[in-house]
C-alpha positions in Angstrom: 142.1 50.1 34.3 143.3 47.1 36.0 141.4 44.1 37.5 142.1 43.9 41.1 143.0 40.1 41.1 145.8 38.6 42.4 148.6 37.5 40.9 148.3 34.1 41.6 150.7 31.7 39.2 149.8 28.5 37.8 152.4 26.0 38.8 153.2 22.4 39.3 154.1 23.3 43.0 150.3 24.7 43.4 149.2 21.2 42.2 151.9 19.7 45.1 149.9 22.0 47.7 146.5 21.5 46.8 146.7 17.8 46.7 148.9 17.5 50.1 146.6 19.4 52.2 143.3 18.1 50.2 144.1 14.5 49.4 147.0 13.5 51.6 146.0 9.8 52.0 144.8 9.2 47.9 146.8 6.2 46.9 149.1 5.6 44.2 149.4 2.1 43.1 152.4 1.6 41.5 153.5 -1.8 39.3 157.3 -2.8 39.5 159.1 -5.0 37.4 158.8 -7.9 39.2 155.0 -7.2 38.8 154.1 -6.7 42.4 152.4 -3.7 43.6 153.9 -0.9 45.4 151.3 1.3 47.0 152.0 5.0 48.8 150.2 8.2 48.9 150.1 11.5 47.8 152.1 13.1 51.3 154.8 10.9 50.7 154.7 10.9 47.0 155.4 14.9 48.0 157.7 14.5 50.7 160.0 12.8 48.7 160.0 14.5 46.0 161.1 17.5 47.9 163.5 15.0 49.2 164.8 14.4 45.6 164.6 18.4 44.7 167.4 19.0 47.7 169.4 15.6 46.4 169.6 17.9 43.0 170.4 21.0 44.2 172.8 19.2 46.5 174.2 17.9 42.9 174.6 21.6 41.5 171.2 21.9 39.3 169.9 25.2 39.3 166.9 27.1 37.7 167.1 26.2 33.8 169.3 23.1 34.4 167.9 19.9 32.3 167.4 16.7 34.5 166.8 13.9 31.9 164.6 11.1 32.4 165.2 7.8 31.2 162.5 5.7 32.8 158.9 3.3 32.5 155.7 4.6 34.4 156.0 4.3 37.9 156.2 6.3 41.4 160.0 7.6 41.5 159.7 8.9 38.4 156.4 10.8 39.0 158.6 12.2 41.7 161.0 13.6 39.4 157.6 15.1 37.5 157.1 17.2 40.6 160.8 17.6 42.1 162.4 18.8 39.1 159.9 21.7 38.0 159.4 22.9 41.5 162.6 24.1 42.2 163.1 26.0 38.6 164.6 23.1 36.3 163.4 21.4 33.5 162.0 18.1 33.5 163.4 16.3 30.1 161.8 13.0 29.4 163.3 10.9 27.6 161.9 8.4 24.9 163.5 5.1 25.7 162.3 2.9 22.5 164.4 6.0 20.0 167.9 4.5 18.1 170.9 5.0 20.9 172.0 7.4 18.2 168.9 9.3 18.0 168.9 9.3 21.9 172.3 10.8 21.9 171.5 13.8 20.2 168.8 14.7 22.3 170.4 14.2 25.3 172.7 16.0 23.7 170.9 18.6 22.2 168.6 19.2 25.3 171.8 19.8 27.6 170.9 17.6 30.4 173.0 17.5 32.9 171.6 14.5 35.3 169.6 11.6 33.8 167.6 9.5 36.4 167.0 6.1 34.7 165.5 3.1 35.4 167.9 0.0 36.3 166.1 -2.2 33.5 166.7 0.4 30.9 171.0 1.1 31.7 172.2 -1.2 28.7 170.5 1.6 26.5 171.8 4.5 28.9 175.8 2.6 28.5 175.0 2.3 24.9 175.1 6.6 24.4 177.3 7.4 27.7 180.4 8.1 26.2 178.4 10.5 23.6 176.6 12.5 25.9 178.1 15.2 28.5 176.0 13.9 31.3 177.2 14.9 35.2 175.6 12.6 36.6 173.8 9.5 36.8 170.8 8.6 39.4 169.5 4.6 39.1 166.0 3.7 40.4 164.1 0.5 41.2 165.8 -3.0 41.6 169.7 -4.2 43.5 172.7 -5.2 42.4 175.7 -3.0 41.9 175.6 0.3 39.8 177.8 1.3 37.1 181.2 3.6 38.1 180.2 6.6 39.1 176.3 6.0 39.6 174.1 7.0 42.4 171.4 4.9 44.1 168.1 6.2 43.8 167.1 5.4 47.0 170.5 5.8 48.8 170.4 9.7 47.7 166.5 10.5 48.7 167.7 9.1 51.8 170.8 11.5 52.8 168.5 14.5 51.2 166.2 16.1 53.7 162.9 17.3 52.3 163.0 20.9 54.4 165.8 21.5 51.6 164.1 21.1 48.9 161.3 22.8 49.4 159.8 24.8 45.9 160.7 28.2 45.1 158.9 31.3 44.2 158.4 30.5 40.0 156.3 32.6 37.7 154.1 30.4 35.3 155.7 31.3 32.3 158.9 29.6 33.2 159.7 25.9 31.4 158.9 23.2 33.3 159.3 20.4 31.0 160.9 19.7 27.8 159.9 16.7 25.3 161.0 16.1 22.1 159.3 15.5 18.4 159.2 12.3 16.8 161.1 13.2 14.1 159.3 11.0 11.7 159.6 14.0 9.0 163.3 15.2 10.1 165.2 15.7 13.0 163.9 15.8 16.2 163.0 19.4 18.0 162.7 20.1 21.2 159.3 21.8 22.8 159.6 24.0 26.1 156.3 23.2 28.0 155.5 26.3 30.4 154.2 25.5 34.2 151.3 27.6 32.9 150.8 25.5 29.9 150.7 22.4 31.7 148.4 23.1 34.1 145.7 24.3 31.6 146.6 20.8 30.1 145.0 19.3 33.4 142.2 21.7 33.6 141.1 20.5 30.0 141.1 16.7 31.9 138.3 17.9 34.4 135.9 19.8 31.8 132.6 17.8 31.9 132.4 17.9 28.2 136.0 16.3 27.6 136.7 13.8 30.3 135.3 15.4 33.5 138.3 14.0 35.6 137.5 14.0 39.3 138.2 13.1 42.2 136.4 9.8 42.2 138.6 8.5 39.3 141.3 5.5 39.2 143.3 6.6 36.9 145.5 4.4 34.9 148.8 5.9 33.1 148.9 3.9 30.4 150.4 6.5 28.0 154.4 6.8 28.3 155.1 9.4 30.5 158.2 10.1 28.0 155.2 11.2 25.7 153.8 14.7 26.0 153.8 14.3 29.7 152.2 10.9 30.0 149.3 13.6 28.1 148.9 15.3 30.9 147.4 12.5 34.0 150.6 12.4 36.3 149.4 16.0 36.5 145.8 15.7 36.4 145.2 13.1 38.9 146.4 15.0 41.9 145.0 18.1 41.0 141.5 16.6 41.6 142.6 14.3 44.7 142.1 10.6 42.1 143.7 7.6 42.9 146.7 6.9 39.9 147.7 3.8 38.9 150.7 3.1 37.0 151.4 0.2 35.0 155.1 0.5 34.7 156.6 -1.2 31.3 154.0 -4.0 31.8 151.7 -2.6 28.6 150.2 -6.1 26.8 146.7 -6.1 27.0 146.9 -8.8 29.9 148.7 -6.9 32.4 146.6 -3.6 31.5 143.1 -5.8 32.1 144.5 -7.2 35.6 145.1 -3.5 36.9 141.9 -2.7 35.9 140.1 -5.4 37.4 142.4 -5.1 40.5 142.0 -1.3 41.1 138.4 -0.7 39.6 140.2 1.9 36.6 137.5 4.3 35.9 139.6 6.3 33.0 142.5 5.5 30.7 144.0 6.8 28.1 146.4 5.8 24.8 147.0 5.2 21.4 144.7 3.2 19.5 147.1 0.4 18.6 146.6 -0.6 22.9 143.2 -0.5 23.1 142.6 -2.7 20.3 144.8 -5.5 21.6 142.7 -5.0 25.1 139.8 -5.1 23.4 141.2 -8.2 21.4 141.7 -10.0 24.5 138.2 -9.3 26.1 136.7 -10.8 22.8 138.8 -13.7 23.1 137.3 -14.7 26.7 139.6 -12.4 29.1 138.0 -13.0 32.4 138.7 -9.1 33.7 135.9 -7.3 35.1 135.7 -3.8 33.5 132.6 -2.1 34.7 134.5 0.3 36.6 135.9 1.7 33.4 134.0 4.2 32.5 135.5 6.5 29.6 138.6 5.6 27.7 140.8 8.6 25.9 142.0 7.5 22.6 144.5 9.9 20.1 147.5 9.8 18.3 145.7 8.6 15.3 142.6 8.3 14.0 139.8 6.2 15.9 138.2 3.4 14.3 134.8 3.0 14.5 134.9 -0.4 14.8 136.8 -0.1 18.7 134.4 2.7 19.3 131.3 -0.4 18.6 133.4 -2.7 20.6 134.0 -1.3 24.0 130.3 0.4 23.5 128.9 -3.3 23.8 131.2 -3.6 27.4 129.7 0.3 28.4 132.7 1.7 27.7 133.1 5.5 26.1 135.6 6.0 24.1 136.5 9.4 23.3 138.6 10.9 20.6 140.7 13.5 21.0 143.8 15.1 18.6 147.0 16.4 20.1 150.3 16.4 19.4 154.2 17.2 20.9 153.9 21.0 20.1 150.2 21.6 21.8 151.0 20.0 25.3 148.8 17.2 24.3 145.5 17.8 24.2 143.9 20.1 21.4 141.0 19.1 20.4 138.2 16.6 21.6 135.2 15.0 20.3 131.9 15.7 22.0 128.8 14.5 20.9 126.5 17.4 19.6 123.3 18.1 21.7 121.3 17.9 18.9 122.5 14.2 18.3 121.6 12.9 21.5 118.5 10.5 20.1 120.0 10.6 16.5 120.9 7.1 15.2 123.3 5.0 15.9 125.2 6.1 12.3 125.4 9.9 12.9 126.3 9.5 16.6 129.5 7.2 15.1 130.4 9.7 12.1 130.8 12.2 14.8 132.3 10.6 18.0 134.7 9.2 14.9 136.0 12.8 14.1 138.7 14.6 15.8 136.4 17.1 17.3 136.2 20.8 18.5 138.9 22.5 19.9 139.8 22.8 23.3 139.2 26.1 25.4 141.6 28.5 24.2 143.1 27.1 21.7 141.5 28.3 18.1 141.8 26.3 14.7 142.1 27.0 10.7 143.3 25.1 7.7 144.7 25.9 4.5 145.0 24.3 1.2 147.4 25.5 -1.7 143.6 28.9 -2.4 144.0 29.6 1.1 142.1 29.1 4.3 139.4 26.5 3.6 135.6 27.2 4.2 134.3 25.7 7.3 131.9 23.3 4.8 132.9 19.6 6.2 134.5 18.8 2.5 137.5 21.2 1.6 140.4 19.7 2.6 143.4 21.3 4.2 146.4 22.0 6.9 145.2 22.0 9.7 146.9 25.0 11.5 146.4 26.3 15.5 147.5 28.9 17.7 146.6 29.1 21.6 147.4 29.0 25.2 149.0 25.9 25.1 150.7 25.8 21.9 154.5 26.3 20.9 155.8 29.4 19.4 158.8 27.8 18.9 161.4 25.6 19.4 163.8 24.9 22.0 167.3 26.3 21.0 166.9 28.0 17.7 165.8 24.6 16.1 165.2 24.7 12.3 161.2 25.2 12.5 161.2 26.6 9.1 158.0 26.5 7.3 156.2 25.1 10.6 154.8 28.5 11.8 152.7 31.1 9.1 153.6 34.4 9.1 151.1 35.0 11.6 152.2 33.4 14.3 149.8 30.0 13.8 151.4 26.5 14.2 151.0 24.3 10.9 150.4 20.9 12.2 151.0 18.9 8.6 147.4 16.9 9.1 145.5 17.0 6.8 141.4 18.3 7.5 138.3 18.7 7.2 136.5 21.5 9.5 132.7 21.2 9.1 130.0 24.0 9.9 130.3 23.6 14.0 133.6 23.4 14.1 134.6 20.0 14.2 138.0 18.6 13.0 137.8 15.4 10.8 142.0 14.1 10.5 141.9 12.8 6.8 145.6 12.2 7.2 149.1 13.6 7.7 150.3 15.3 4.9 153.2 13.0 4.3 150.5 10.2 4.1 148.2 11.5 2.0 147.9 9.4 -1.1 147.4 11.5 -4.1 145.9 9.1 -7.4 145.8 11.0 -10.6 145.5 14.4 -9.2 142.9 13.6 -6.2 143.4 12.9 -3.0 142.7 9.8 -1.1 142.5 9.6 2.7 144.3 6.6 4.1 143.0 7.2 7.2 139.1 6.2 5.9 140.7 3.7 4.2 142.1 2.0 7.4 139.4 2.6 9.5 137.3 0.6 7.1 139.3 -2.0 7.1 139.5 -2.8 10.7 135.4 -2.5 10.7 135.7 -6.2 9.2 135.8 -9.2 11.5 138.8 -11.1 10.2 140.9 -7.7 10.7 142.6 -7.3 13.7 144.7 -4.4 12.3 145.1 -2.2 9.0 147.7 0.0 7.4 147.0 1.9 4.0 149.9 3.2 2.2 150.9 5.2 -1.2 152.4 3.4 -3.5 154.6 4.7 -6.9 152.4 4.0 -10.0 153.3 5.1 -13.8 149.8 5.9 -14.4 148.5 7.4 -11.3 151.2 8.8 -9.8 150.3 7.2 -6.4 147.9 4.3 -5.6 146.7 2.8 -2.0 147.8 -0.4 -1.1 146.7 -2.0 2.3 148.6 -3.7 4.3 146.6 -6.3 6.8 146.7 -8.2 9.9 144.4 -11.0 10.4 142.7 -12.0 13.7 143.7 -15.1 15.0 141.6 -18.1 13.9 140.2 -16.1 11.2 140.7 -15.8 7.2 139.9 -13.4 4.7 140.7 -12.9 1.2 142.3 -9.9 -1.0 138.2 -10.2 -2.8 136.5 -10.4 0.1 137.7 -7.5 1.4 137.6 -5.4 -1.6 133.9 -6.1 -1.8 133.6 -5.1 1.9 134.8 -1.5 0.9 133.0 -0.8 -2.1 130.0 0.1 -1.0 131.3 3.0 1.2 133.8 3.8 -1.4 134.2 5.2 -4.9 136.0 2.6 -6.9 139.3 4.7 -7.7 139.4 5.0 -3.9 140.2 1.1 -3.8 143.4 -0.1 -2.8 145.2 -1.7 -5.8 146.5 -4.8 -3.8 146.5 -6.2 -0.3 149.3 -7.2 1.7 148.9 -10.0 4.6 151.4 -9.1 7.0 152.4 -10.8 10.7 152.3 -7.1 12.3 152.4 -3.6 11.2 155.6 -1.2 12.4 155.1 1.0 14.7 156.7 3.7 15.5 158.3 4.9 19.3 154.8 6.5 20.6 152.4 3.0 18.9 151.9 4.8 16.1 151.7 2.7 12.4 155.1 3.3 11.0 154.1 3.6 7.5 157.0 4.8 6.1 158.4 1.5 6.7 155.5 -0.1 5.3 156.1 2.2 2.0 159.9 1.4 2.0 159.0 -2.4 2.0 156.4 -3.0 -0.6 157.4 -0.4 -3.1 160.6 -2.3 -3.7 158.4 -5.4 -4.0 156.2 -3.8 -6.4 158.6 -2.5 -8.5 160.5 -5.6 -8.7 157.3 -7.1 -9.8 156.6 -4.3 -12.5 160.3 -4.9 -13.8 
């Protein structure tokens, strides 16, 4: 027997109603490049982007058609989040700090056949035009003339009329948006994210016991929306009816503490890499006022404990959570046990510190070379996941050999620890894993350590070749400004946490560490860099 429930689909264009007849007047702040504020709100956030959806189909793009985004965080292109799904195409955003060449073949690749990109950002689109089959080009924000052939932004919302452009009937399994993989362990894939996938992806935002988004928020879109979907906010916040601030490419830890002050930010999210420059400034003197903030989200990599202590003492929460391209964002979060409420201050760190429990619907394993690890907290293994919001595959065919078990579960290539209630602890990714005489060592703990100590404003711990050991850790380190600290010094500050085989052989005193195109430590640079160094001294 049947449940007598509608059939009622979850799709961007039900987040497009809901917030136009709940939350017409909600502002959106938007930043430009010339750092002034543009502000709107969420009715003509909508009107024009049904103004944009009849400009595309005007242009030929159909249900399935890739429109390519090229563009920083700001109000045309949340637009384009909500013109391009609603009428049955897919929204392809684009990472604009990849290699021209590597941004060619996923234009390529993805089949887009528009790109809407940002004036400031057309040297890079020039750089890969004549290697890319693209029909058309649209150009937002700023004057001046336009490339041959280009379209004004502004001139083409302007002919459209929104009546045309209204959404069409769409069932929730269809794509809605496309992003691509890193490719930091081979070439880049493409992941098809479902209307129905994304919008489970919000609901996770409003769960009191991860972030409990509402409709009181600010929120400020600090992570790229060419990244997983900006994680899921550009989304979120009209769903509940919060205001949405977005910072465009202005990112240093200045321009992010001046929104905040200005707009009274309740809840951010991003890599760790931002918030410790933030956090940088505010212990440098920063005169911002952030009492408004009340809950930052922090993934991508592992969170120190260190920033965890420092936004504490400005009554700020961070929260962990894990994610990745190929789970929509979002997959797990850390939540402090009930049990820990009065704990101390030490247990209430080890686990706000770890990845966390999954989300709703979305179910977790790991696997070493025995088999599924026991649940114990110790046993280490590959983390693997299957759920509502996680990829079966990828887009086109792609190679995703060895990235799905026989079973249908996703392998993720971090490395874990699960402990008795569930809760994920990253130890590292698998290609970063240092392995010293047959044991592991996690470069993650190592890091996080590190950037514990006063003098360290940032930390990167890699593998490096050895004759006797196979691999040993080496730490590369970035000092705080007016501070020094010594190779000793620091060794001594990790041995009593650590066993002594666990230390890093050397330390390296670098200017800054690499990152890679989402803020992540680059570490394969790192490894490329000092193991010629090393050997060259071994020689």
């Amino acid at each position: 027997m049947r449940g007598l429930m509608m059939d009622y689909q979850l799709t961007l264009p039900a987040i497009m109603r809901r917030a136009e007849s709940l939350w017409p007047d909600t502002e959106i702040v938007s930043r430009l490049p010339d750092r002034s504020l543009y502000r709107y709100r969420y009715r003509q956030l909508f009107e024009r982007a049904r103004r944009l959806a009849a400009a595309l189909r005007r242009l030929g793009i159909v249900p399935g058609d890739r429109v390519g985004t090229l563009a920083w965080n700001h109000h045309q292109h949340l637009e384009a989040y909500f013109a391009v799904p609603s009428i049955g195409a897919v929204l392809h955003t684009l990472n604009l700090r990849l290699h021209p060449t590597d941004l060619a073949g996923i234009v390529g690749d993805g089949g887009d056949r528009i790109v809407i990109v940002d004036r400031v950002l057309l040297p890079l689109l020039e750089q890969i035009r004549s290697r890319v089959d693209v029909e058309h080009v649209i150009v937002m924000g700023g004057d001046g003339p336009l490339p041959a052939g280009a379209i004004d932004y502004e001139a083409l919302l302007e002919s459209a009329d929104a009546t045309d452009g209204r959404p069409i009937e769409l069932d929730e399994r269809q794509a809605a948006a496309m992003c691509y993989t890193s490719g930091t362990t081979g070439r880049s894939k493409g992941v098809l994210y479902s209307h129905r996938a994304l919008v489970l992806q919000c609901l996770y935002w409003t769960a009191a016991d991860i972030l409990g988004a509402c409709q009181r928020d600010v929120m400020l879109g600090v992570v790229p929306m060419f990244h997983i979907n900006g994680w899921g906010m550009p989304f979120t916040a009209p769903l509940v009816g919060a205001k949405l601030v977005l910072p465009g490419s202005g990112l240093d830890p200045d321009g992010l503490l001046e929104l905040v002050h200005r707009e009274r930010v309740t809840l951010s999210a991003g890599v760790p890499t931002v918030w410790l420059g933030v956090l940088q400034a505010l212990e440098a003197g920063h005169p911002a006022d952030v009492s408004s903030l009340r809950t930052l989200l922090v993934g991508g990599s592992a969170v120190p404990r260190a920033l965890m202590e420092g936004y504490d003492r400005y009554g700020v929460r961070v929260v962990q959570g894990w994610g990745m391209t190929e789970v929509t964002a979002i997959g797990s979060m850390s939540v402090l046990p009930r049990d820990l409420d009065d704990a101390p201050a030490d247990r209430q760190y080890d686990a706000r510190t770890r990845a966390g429990i999954p989300v709703p619907f979305v179910e977790i394993r790991a696997r070493s070379e025995s088999g599924l690890v026991p649940w114990d907290g110790e046993t280490m293994g590959e983390l693997e996941v299957r759920g509502a919001t996680v990829a079966s595959a990828y887009y086109d065919n792609a190679d995703g050999t060895g990235c799905f078990t026989p079973d249908g579960w996703f392998r993720t290539g971090d490395i874990v620890t699960i402990d008795s209630a569930g809760s994920i602890r990253v130890c590292d990714r698998s290609k970063d894993l240092i392995k010293s005489g047959g044991e592991w060592i996690s470069s993650v703990a190592l890091e996080n350590a590190l950037m514990g100590h006063p003098a360290v404003a940032e930390a990167a711990v890699v593998a490096i070749r050895d004759p006797k050991w196979d691999e040993r850790p080496l730490a590369c380190v970035v000092v705080k400004a007016g501070h020094t600290v010594t190779s000793d010094e620091l060794r001594a500050f990790l041995a009593p946490d650590f066993a002594k085989w666990w230390l890093p052989d050397a330390y390296e005193f670098v200017d800054h560490i690499p990152r890679t195109s989402t803020g992540k430590f680059l570490k394969s640079a790192l490894r490329e860099r000092f193991q010629t160094s090393r050997l060259v001294e071994r020689s």
